[in-house]
C-alpha positions as CSV (number, residue, x, y, z in Angstrom):
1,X,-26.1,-3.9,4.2
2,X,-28.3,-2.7,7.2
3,X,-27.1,0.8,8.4
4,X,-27.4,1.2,12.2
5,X,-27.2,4.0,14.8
6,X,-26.9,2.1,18.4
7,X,-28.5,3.5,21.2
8,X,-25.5,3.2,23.4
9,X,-25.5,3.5,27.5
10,X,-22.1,2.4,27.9
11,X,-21.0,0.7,31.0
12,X,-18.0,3.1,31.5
13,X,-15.2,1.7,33.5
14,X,-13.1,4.0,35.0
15,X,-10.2,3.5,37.4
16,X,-11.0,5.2,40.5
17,X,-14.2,3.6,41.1
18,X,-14.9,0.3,38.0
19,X,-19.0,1.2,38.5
20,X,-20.9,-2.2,37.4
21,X,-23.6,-2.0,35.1
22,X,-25.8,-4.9,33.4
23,X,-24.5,-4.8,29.4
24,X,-26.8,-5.5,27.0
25,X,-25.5,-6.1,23.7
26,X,-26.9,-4.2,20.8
27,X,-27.8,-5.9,17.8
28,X,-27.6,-4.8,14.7
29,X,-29.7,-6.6,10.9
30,X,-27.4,-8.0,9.0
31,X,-26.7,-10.8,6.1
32,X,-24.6,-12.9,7.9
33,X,-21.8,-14.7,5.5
34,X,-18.1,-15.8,5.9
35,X,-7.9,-14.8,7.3
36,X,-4.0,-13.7,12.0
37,X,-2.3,-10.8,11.7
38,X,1.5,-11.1,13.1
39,X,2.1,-8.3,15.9
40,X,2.1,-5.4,14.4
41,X,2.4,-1.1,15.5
42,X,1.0,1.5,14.4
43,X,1.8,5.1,14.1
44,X,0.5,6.9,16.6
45,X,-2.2,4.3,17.7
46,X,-2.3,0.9,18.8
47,X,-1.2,-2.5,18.8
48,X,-2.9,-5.6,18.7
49,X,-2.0,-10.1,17.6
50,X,-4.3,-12.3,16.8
51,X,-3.6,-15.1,19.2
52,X,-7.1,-16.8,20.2
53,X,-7.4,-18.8,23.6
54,X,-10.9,-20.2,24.6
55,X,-12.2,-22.4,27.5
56,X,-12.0,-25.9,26.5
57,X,-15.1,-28.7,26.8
58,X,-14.7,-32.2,27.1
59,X,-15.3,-34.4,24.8
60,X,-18.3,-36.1,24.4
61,X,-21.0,-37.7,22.2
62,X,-23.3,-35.7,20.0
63,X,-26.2,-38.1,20.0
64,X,-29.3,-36.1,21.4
65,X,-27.3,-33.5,23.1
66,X,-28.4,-30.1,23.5
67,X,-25.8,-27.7,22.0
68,X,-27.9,-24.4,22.8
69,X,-24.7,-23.5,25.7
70,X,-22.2,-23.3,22.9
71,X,-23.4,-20.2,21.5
72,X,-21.1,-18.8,24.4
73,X,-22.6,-15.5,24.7
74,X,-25.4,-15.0,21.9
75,X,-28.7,-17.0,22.9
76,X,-29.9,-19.2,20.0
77,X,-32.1,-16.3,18.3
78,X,-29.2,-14.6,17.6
79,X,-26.0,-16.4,17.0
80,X,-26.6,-18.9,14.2
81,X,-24.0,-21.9,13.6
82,X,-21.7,-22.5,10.6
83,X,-19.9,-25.3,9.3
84,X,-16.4,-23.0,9.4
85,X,-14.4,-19.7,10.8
86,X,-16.0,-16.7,9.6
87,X,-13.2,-14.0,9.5
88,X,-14.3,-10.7,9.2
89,X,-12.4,-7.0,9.2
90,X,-13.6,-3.9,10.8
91,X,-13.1,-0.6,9.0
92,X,-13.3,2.9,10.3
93,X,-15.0,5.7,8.5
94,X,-16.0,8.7,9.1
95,X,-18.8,8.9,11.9
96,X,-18.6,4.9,12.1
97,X,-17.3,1.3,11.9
98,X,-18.1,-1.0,8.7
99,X,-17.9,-4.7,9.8
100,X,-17.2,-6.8,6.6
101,X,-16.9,-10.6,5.9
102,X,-13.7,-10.7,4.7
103,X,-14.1,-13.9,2.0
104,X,-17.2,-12.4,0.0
105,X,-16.1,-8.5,1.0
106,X,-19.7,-8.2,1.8
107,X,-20.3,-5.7,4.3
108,X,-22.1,-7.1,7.0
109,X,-23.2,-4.1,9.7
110,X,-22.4,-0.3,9.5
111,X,-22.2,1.0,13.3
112,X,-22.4,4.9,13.5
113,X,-20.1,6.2,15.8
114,X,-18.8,9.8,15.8
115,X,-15.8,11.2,16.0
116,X,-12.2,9.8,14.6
117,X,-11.7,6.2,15.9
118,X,-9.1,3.7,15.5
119,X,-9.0,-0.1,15.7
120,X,-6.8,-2.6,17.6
121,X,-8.1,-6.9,17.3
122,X,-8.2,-8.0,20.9
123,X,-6.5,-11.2,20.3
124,X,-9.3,-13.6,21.1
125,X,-10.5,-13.9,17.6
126,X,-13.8,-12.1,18.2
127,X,-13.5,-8.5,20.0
128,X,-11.9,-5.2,18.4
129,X,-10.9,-2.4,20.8
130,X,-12.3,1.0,19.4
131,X,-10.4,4.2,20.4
132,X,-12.4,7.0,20.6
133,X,-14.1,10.1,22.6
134,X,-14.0,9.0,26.3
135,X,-11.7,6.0,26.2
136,X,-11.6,2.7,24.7
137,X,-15.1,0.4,23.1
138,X,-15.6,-2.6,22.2
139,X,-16.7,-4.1,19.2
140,X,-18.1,-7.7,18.4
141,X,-17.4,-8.6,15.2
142,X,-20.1,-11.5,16.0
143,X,-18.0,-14.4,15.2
144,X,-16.7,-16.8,17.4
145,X,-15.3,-20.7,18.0
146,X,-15.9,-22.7,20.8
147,X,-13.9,-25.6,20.8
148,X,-15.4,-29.1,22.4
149,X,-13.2,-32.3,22.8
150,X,-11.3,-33.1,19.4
151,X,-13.3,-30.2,17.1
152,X,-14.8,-27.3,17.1
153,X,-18.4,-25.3,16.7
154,X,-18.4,-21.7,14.5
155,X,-21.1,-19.3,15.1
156,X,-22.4,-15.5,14.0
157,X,-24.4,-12.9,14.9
158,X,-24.7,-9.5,14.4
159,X,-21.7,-6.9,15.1
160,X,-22.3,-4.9,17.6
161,X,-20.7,-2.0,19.5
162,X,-20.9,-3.5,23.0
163,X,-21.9,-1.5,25.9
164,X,-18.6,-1.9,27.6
165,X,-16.5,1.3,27.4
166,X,-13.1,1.6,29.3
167,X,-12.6,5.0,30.2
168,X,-9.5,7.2,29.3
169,X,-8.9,10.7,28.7
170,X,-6.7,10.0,25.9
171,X,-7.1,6.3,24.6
172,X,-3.7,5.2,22.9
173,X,-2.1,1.9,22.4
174,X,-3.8,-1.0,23.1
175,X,-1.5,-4.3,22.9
176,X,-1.9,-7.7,23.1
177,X,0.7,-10.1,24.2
178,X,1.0,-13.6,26.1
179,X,-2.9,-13.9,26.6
180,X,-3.3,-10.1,28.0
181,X,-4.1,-7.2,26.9
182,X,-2.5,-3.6,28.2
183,X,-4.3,-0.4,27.2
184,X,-2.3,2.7,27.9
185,X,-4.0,6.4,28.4
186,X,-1.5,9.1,27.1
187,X,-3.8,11.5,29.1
188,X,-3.0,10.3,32.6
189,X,0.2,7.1,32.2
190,X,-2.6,4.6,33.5
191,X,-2.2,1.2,32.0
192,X,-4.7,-1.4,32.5
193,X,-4.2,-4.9,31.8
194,X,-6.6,-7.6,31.5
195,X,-6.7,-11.3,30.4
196,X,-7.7,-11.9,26.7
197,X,-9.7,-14.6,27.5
198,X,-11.9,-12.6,29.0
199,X,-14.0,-10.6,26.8
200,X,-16.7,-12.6,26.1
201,X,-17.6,-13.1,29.9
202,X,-16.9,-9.2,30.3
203,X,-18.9,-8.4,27.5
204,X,-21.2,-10.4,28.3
205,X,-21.9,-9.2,32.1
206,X,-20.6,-6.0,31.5
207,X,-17.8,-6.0,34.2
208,X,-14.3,-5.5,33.4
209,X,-11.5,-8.1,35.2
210,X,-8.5,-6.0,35.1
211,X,-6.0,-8.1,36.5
212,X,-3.2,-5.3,37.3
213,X,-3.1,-1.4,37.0
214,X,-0.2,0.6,37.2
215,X,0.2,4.7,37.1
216,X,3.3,6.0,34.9
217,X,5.0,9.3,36.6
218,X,4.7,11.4,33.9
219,X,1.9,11.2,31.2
220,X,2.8,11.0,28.1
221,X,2.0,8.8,24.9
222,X,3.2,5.6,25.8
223,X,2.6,1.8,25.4
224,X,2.8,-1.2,27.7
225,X,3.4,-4.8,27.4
226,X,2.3,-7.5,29.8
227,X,3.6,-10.7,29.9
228,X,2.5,-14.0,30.9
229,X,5.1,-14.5,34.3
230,X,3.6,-11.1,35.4
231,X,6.2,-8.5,34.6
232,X,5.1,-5.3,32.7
233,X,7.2,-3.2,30.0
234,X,6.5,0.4,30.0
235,X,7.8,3.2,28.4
236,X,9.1,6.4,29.6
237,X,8.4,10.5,29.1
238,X,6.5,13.2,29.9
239,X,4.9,15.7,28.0
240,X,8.2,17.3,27.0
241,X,9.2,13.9,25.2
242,X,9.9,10.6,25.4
243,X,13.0,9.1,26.9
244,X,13.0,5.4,27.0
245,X,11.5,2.2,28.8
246,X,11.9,0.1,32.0
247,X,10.7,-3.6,33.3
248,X,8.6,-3.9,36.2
249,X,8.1,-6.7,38.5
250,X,4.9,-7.9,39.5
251,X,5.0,-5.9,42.8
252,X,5.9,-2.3,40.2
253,X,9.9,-2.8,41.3
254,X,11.8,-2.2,38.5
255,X,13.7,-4.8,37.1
256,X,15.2,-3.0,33.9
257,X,15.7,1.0,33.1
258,X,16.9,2.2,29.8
259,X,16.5,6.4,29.2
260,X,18.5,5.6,25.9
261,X,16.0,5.7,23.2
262,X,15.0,9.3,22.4
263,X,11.4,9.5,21.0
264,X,10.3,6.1,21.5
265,X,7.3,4.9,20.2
266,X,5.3,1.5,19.8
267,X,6.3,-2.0,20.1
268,X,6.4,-5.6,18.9
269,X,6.6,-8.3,21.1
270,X,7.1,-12.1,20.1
271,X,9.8,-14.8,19.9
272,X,13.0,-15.0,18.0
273,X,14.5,-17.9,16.0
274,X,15.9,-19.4,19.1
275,X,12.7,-19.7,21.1
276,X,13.6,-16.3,23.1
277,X,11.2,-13.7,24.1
278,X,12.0,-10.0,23.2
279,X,9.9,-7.0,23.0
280,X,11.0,-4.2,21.0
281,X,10.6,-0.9,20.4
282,X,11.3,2.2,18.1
283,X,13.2,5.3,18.8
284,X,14.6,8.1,17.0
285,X,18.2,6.6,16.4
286,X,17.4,2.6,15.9
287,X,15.3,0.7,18.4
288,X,15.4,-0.7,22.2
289,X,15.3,-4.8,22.8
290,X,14.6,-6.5,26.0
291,X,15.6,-9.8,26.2
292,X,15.7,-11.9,29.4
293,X,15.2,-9.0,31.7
294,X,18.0,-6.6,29.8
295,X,17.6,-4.0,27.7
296,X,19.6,-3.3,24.5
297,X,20.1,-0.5,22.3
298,X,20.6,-1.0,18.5
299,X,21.8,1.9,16.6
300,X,20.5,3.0,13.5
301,X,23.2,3.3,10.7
302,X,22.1,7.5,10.4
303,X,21.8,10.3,13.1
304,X,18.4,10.5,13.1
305,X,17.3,7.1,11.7
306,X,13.1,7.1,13.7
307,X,11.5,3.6,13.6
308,X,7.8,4.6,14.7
309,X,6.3,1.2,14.2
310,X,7.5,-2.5,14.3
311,X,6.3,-5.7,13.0
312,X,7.4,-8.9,13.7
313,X,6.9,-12.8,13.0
314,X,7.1,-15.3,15.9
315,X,10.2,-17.0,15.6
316,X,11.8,-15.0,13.2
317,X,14.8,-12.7,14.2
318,X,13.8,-10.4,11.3
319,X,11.6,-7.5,12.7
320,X,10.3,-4.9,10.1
321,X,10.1,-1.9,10.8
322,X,9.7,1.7,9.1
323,X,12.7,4.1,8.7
324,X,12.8,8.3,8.7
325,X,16.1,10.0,8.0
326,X,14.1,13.6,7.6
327,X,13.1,14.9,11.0
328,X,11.3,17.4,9.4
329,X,9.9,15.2,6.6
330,X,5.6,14.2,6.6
331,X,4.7,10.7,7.4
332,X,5.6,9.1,3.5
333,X,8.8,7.6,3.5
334,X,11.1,5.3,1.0
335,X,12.9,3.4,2.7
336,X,12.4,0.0,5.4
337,X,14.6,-1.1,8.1
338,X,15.7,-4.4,9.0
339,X,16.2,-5.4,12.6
340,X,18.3,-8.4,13.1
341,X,17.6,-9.8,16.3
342,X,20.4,-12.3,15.6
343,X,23.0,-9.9,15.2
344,X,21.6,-6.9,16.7
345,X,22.3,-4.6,13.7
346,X,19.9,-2.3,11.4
347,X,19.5,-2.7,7.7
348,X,17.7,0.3,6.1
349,X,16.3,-1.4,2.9
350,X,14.6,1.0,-0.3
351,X,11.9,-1.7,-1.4
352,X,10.9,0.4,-4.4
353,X,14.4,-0.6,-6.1
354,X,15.2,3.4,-6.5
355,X,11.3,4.7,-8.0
356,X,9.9,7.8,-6.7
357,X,7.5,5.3,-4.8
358,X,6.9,6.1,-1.0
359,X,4.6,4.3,2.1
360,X,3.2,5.3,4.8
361,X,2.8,3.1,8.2
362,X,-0.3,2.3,7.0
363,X,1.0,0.4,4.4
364,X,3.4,-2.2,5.7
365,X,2.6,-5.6,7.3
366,X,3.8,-9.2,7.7
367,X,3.1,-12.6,6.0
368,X,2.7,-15.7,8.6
369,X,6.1,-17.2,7.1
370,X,8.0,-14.0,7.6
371,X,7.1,-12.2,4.2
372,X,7.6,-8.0,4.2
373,X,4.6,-6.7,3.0
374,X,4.8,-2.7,1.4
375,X,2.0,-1.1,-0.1
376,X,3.4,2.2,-2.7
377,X,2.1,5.1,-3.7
378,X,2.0,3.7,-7.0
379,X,-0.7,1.3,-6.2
380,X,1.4,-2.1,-6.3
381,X,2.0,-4.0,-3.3
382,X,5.7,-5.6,-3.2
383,X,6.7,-8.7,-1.3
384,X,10.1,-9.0,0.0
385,X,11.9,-11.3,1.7
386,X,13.6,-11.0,4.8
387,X,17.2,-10.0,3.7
388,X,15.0,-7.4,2.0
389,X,15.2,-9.0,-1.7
390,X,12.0,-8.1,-4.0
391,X,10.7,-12.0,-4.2
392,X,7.1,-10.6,-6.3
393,X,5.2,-7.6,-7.4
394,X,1.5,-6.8,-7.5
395,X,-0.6,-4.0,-9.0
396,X,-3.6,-3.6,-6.6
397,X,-5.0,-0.1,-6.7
398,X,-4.3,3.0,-8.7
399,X,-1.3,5.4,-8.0
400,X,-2.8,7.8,-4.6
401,X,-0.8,10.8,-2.9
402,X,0.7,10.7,0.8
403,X,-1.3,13.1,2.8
404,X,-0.2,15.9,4.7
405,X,-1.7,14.9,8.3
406,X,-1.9,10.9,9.0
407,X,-5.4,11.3,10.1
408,X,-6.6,11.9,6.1
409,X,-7.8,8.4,5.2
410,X,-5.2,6.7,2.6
411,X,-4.7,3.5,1.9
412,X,-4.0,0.6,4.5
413,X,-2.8,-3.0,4.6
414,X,-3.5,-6.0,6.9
415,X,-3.3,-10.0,6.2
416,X,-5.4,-11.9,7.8
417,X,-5.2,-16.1,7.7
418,X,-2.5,-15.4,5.0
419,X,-4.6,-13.0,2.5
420,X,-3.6,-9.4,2.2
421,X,-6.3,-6.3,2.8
422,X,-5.6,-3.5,0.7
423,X,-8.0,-0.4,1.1
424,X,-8.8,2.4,-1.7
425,X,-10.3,5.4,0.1
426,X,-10.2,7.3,-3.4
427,X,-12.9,4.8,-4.5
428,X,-14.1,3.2,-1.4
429,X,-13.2,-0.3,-2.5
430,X,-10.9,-3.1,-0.3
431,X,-9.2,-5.5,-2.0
432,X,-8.2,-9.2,-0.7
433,X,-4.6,-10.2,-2.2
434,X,-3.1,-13.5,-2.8
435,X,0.2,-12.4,-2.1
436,X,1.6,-15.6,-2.5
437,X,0.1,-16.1,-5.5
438,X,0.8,-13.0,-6.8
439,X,-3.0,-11.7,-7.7
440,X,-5.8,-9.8,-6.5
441,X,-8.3,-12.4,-5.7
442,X,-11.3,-10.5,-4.8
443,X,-12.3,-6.6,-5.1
444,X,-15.6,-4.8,-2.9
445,X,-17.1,-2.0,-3.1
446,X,-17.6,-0.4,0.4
447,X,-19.3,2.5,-0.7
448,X,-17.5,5.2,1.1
449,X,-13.7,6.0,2.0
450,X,-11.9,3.9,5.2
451,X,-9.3,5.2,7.0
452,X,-8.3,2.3,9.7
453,X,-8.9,-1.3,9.4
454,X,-8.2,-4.6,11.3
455,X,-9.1,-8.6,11.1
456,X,-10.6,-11.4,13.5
457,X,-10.2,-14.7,12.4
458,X,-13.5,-16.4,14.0
């Protein structure tokens, strides 16, 4: 492990004026070594899928060609080619970012960066958005495919905190959906969206493409959604609360309003079992669905029934989601909720079969098949199915406390190419799961407590 400080000079792209700079990427000495995480929210921070789209080649003939182009973005001294994807997760930490190889659990770089940060994968396999002081940065994970004709080529290089920065006074969700990505600033309601596909050429050159901005009425802490035939889901508030969502048009009409959903808050966006696009989102009394340009409000079976965070599976009409029947309750809960896109109802499910057990939002993710993933306070991990049945259980880390502030680093869960991340901040190890299997495959020691983490496939 090579510990780091970056000298960073971001190239800082604000809204008003988008200055150009030349970007150099840092890089960091590392060891380089060698799983897509369903759409997923989380509280209070952002979104990110895992969907990777990269400029095709044709095909061709390998004798005596010249492959130095398909570093695609890295020169030859510093990318280096393997013979597979090289997933790696990024972990947050106090004052930095760990950047681990997530089949040994090696950690690859440690990038110093102050202040409380958060993570969100960009979607193209490669880049993590970092929100922190002064709006969103990027991180390569240096590791990257380039597909050519019928296969493909796999490189690394050392991570690096890249010296694109897009500037926010208050960096908040940051979603990807249908090839773009929509940051929202809770500071100011400005949402800018750009294509996913873009990264690595705006890493590279150090100019951000956004492709569409738009200006809420009110700030408040929000997320937005872009979608592939150019419309634009955004929600509604101001900084006395949080109303609802409407659709916008690709000329900002509105197509869709909905002030129904009190407290609303994060999103998940995919298909359901029939092929149909939805995007949903939480609110304090069930959740808000559009579908085909109309909104629809599913009540939650209680008064005050929140669901903060959603996660869903494309093609599945089950979305997952967490469940607070205490207003006045702290961020551990014991009980799930069920959203049935099929027949628009709410299931709140206890998947700790009646134990003193609790989760936080940290703590719950998706399996690529549909499986509901819930890590407990007493350190096993339970997989459910998705009429909420417990299918396995399996002890992972020791028994830990829910904090009282969701900043406090406790421990999280994300699956990646269909292996489970489990964190242990009490004694700064991460665990790799075979949750289909049923065992803890692998165990690393990180050295320090994490408090956020997040997966790129490669």
């Amino acid at each position: 492990m090579t510990e780091t400080t970056p000298e960073i000079a971001r190239t800082r792209m604000s809204r008003s004026t988008r200055p150009l700079a030349a970007a150099a990427l840092g890089v960091l000495a590392i060891a380089l070594a060698s799983c897509a995480a369903p759409s997923t929210g989380s509280d209070d921070g952002s979104t990110a899928g895992t969907t990777e789209e990269h400029e095709e080649h044709d095909d061709h003939d390998h004798d005596g060609e010249d492959h130095e182009d398909h570093a695609d973005g890295h020169d030859d001294a510093e990318a280096t080619e393997a013979s597979s994807r090289t997933p790696r997760l990024a972990l947050t930490y106090d004052g930095g970012i760990l950047v681990v190889d997530a089949t040994t659990l090696e950690t690859v770089a440690d990038l110093q960066l102050d202040g409380f940060n958060r993570l969100a994968a960009l979607g193209d396999g490669r880049h993590v958005a970092v929100s922190t002081t002064g709006g969103w940065a990027v991180l390569d994970a240096g590791t990257w495919s380039v597909p050519h004709g019928d296969h493909s080529h796999y490189y690394t290089a050392a991570p690096a905190l890249t010296d694109v920065l897009l500037e926010a006074t208050t960096p908040g969700h940051a979603v990807h959906h249908d090839g773009l990505n929509a940051f929202f600033d809770d500071g100011t309601g400005d949402v800018t969206v750009v294509e996913t596909s873009e990264w690595t050429d705006m890493v590279e050159h150090g100019h951000l493409h956004p492709i569409r901005e738009y200006t809420t009425e009110h700030a408040h802490h929000g997320v937005a959604v872009a979608t592939a035939n150019g419309d634009l889901f955004v929600t509604r508030g101001d900084d006395s609360g949080r109303t609802g969502a409407m659709l916008l048009d690709a000329d900002d009409a509105e197509i869709a309003v909905d002030d129904q959903c009190p407290g609303v808050h994060g999103e998940s966006a995919a298909t359901d079992a029939d092929g149909e696009e939805f995007i949903l989102a939480g609110c304090e009394n069930g959740a808000l669905v559009l579908r085909d340009g109309t909104f629809t409000k599913l009540a939650a079976p209680d008064a005050f029934g929140r669901i903060g965070n959603a996660f869903s599976v494309e093609g599945n009409d089950i979305v997952l989601g967490d469940y607070k029947t205490n207003e006045q309750g702290g961020i551990g809960l014991t009980q799930i909720s069920l959203i049935d896109l099929g027949t628009d109802t709410i299931t709140p499910v206890d998947p700790f079969g009646g134990s003193d057990a609790e989760y936080t939002w940290r703590g719950l993710a998706r399996g690529d098949d549909g499986e509901i993933l819930v890590l407990g306070t007493d350190g096993v991990l339970r997989v459910l199915d998705t009429a909420g049945a417990q299918v396995r259980e399996i002890p992972v880390i020791d028994a830990w406390e829910v904090p009282e502030e969701w900043q406090t680093a406790h421990p999280a869960l994300t699956v990646l190419d269909g292996m489970a991340y489990v964190t242990e901040p009490a004694t700064g190890e991460l665990h790799a799961v075979d949750f289909s299997g049923g065992t803890v495959w692998k165990s690393g020691d990180l050295g320090r407590p994490t408090t956020e983490i997040a997966g790129v496939t490669g």
